[in-house]
Each structure stands twice: as structure tokens, then as C-alpha cells.
C-alpha positions as CSV (number, residue, x, y, z in Angstrom):
1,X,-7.2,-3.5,51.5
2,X,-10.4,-4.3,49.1
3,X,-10.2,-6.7,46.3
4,X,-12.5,-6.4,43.2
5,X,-13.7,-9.5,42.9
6,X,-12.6,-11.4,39.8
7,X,-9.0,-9.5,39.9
8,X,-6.2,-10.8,41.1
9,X,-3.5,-9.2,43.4
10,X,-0.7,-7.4,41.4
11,X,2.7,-8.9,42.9
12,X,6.6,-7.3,42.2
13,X,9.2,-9.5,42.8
14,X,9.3,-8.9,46.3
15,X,5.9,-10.3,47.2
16,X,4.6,-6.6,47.7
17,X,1.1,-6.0,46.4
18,X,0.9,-3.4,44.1
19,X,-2.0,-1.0,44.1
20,X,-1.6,0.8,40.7
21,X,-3.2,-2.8,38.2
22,X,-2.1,-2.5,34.7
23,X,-5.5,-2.4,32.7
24,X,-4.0,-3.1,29.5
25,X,-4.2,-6.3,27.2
26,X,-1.8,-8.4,26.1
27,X,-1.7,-6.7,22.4
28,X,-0.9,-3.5,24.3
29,X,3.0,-3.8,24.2
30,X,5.3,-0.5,23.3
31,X,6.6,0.4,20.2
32,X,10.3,-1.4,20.5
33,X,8.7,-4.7,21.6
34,X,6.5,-4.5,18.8
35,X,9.5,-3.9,16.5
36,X,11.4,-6.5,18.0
37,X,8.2,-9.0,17.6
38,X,8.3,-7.8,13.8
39,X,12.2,-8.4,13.0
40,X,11.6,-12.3,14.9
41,X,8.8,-12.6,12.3
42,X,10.1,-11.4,9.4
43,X,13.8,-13.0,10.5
44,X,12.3,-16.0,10.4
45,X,9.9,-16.0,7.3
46,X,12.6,-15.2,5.6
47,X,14.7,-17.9,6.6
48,X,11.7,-20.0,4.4
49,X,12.5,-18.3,1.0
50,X,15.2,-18.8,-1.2
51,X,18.3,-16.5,-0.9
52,X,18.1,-15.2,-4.7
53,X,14.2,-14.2,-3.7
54,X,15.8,-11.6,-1.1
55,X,18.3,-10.6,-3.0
56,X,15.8,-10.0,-6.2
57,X,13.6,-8.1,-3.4
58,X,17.4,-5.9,-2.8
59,X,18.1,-5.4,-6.3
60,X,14.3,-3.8,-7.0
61,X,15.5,-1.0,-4.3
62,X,18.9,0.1,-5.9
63,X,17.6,3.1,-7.6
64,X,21.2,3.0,-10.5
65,X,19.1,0.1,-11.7
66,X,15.7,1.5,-12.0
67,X,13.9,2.3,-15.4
68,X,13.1,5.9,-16.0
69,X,9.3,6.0,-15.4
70,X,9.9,4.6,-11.8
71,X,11.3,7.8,-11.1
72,X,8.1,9.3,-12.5
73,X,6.1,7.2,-10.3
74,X,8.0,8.0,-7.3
75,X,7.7,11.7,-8.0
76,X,4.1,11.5,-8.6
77,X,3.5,9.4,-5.4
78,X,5.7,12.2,-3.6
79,X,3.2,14.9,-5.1
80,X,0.2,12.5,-4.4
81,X,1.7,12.5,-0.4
82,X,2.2,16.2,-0.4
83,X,-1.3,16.7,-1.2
84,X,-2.3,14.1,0.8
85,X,-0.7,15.7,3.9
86,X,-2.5,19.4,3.3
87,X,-6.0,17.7,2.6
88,X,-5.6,16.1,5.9
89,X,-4.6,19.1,7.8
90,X,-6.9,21.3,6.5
91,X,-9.8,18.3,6.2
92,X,-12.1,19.8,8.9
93,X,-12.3,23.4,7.6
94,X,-13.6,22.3,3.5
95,X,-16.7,23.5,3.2
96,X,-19.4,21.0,1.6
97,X,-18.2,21.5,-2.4
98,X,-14.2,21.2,-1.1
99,X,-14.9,17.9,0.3
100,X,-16.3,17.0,-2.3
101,X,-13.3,17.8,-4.6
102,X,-11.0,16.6,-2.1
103,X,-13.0,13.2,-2.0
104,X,-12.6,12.9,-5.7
105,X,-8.7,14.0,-5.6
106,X,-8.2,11.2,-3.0
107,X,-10.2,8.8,-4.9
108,X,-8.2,9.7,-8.2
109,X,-4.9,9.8,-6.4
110,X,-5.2,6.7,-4.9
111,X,-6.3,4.4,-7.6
112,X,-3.6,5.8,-9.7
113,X,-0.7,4.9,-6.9
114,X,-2.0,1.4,-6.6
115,X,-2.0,1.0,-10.6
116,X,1.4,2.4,-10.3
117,X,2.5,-0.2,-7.6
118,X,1.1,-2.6,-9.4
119,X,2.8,-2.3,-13.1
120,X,6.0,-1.6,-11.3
121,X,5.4,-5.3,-9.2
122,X,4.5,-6.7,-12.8
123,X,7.5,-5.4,-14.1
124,X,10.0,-6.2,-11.4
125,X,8.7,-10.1,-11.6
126,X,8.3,-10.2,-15.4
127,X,4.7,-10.3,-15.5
128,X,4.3,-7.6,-18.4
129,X,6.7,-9.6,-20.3
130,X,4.2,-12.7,-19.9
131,X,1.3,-10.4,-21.1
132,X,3.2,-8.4,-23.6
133,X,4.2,-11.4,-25.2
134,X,0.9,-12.7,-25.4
135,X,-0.7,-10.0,-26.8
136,X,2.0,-9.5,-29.3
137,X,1.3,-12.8,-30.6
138,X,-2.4,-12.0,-30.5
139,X,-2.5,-8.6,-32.5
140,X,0.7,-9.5,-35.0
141,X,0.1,-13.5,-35.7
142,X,-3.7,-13.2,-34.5
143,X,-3.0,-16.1,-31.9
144,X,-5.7,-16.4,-29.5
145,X,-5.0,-17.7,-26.3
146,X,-6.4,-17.2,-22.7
147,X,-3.6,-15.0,-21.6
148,X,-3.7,-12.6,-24.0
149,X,-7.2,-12.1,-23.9
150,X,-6.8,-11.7,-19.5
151,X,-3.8,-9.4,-20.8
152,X,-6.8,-7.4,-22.5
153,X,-9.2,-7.6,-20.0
154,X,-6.6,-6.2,-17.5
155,X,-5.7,-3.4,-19.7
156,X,-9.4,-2.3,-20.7
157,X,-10.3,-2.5,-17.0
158,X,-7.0,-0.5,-15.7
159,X,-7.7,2.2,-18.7
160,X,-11.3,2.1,-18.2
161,X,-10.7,3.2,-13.9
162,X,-8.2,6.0,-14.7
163,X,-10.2,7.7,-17.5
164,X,-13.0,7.7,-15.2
165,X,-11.4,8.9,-12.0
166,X,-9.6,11.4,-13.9
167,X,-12.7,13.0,-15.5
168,X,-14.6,12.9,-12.3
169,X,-11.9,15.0,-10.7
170,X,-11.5,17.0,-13.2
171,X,-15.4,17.4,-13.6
172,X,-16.2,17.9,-10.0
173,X,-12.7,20.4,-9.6
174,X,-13.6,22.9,-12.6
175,X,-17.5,23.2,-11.8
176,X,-17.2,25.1,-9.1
């Protein structure tokens, strides 16, 4: 029996060398001890947090309680994914100008999910009420004050991204 050098004998519990090595790593587990590895983890970070901080994180995913435009996002996203799913099927057969649309569309679809997730995070915490408030004070009792004008700047930037990805889109998808 020949040895590589550098390898060492593979043993089962009965001392028996076993020809067939395992070539793997150690990040190479399957799929339920990778799930099990995942609920330790999360089990135990969320021993860390406060009770009321899970519970908050329970209450944002009964749906009776949701505003209506979460239900807006959540059928957008699920149009977004449909589309998603064809463009992925069918990404090898676009010619050069329908991967070019299909760029944009992901691009577009994308950037408006995240801006989505985000304002619906910022809602669920109270972060619009923070930057409503702020700019409130600012346009009504012409208050300046740091937060209202990063409440500004945020909502100039978020405008500026979805007007443009939208007209690219739209540009690129009706030239053709």
C-alpha cells in the first residue's frame, strides 16, 4: 500500500485504513450541519439582545399589522422576482440589445427593492418619524438643524437614483 507523502492514513473506528481520503475542507459540511451551525449562532446572539428587540423583530412580520404600501412593496418585489426568474432562464439566449435592456431592468429593479427595504426598516424603527419631524420643523418654522438637512440630502439622493434608473430603463427599453 503506497502513501502520498504529506497525507496521512485515513482510519475507521476499527483501526482499518481506508482507501477512499475525503478531499474536502473543513468548510465543506452538508446542508443540515450547516443549519444546525446557523440556529447555535443565531440561538445564541440572540440570547445578547433584549426580549422586546425580538419580539419588535416578530411584530414587523404579522402582516394584520402592516401599513398598506407594504403590501405594495411586497407585490412589487414579487413582480421584480418573477421577472427576475425569466431573465435568468432565458439570460444566455438575449441577443446583444436584450441584454442590454435586461441589464438596465436589473439595475432599475434592484435599486428600487433596496430603497423599498430601506424605507420600510426606517419605518419599522421610527427613523422617518426622526426625519419627518425634522424637516417639518425646517419647511414650517424654518428651523435649521443638521438632521433635517441629512433628512434632505437623503431624500434628493433616493429621488435623484430612481428618476435616473427609471429613465434609463425606460430609454434603453423603447429605443429599440
Amino acid at each position: 500500500m503506497t502513501q502520498q507523502p504529506n497525507k496521512k492514513p485515513v482510519q475507521n473506528l476499527k483501526s482499518e485504513i481506508n482507501q477512499e481520503t475525503d478531499e474536502r475542507g473543513w468548510f465543506e459540511l452538508s446542508s443540515s450541519t450547516w443549519v444546525l451551525i446557523g440556529g447555535l449562532t443565531l440561538f445564541n446572539v440572540g440570547c445578547l439582545f433584549s426580549p422586546n428587540i425580538i419580539d419588535g423583530l416578530f411584530r414587523i412580520l404579522d402582516f394584520r399589522l402592516w401599513k398598506w404600501w407594504y403590501f405594495v412593496a411586497l407585490l412589487l418585489t414579487a413582480a421584480f422576482s418573477i421577472k427576475w426568474f425569466f431573465l435568468y432562464q432565458s439570460w444566455n439566449d438575449l441577443d446583444s440589445e436584450e441584454l442590454k435592456i435586461a441589464k438596465q431592468f436589473l439595475l432599475m429593479s434592484v435599486t428600487i427593492t433596496i430603497e423599498m427595504a430601506i424605507f420600510i426598516l426606517l419605518y419599522a424603527t421610527g427613523g422617518v418619524h426622526y426625519l419627518y419631524m425634522s424637516l417639518m420643523f425646517f419647511f414650517k418654522f424654518s428651523v435649521y438643524s443638521h438632521m433635517a438637512a441629512l433628512a434632505l440630502l437623503l431624500l434628493g439622493v433616493a429621488l435623484a437614483v430612481t428618476i435616473y434608473v427609471i429613465k434609463e430603463w425606460l430609454t434603453i427599453a423603447f429605443s429599440s
